[in-house]
N, C-alpha and C positions, 0 to 999 in steps of 0.2 A: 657481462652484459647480456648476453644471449640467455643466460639459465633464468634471467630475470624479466626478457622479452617472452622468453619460452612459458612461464609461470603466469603472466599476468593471460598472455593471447590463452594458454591451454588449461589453468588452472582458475583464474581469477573471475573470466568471464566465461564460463563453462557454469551454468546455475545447477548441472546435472552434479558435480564436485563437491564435496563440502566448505572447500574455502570460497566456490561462486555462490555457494547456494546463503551462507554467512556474510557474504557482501553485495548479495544483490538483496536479501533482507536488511542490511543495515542502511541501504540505498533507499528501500523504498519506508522503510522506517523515517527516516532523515525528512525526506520528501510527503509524508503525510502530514507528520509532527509540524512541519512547516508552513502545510497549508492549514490545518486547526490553528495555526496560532495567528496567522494573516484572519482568518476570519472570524476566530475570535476577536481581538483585535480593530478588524474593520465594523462589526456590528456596536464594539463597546464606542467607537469615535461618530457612528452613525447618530446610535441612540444620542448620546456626546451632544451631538449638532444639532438634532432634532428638536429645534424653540417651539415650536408652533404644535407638537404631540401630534406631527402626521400619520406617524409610525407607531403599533402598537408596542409598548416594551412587552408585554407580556409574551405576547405571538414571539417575538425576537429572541426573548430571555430564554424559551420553551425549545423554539428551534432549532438554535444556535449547536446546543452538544448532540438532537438529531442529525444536523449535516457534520457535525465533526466525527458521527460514530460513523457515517457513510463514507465520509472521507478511507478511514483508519480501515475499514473491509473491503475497500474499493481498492485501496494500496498495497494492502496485507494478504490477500488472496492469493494471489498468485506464488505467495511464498508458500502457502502450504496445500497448495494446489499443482506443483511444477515437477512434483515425483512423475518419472515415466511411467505408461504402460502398456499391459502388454493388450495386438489386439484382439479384439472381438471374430469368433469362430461361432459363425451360429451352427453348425453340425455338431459340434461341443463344446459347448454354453462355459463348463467349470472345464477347465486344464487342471484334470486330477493323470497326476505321473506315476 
């Protein structure tokens, strides 16, 4: 039990680790994919309801995978954004060894 509390607190959720950096991708994966289909989904039962043609379909049709691509690099970022590094030495710009 401890080598498996020990794995999830120092390994799992550690995004610096490869098995955190693998499940905090499949997380925020999970959770985009989720909200693209909610809003897909909500716009197709919008347009759906819409008797009266208040709503443009076309503006809606157009938009819809614009906010789903914002969604997907809003979530997805951080995943290949979360490498450390190292800092900044303005007296020496490149850290040549």
């Amino acid at each position: 039990m401890n080598i498996l509390i020990h794995f999830v607190h120092h390994e799992l959720l550690n995004p610096t680790t490869g098995s955190g950096a693998l499940f905090y991708g499949a997380l925020f994966f999970v959770i985009a994919s989720a909200l693209g289909t909610f809003l897909r989904r909500g716009v197709k039962k919008l347009l759906k309801l819409d008797l009266h043609r208040h709503i443009d379909r076309t503006y809606a049709l157009f938009i819809t995978p614009l906010v789903q691509i914002a969604i997907y690099v809003f979530f997805l970022n951080p995943i290949f954004t979360s490498h450390p590094r190292a800092p900044f030495n303005r007296d020496r710009p490149f850290n040549w060894r």
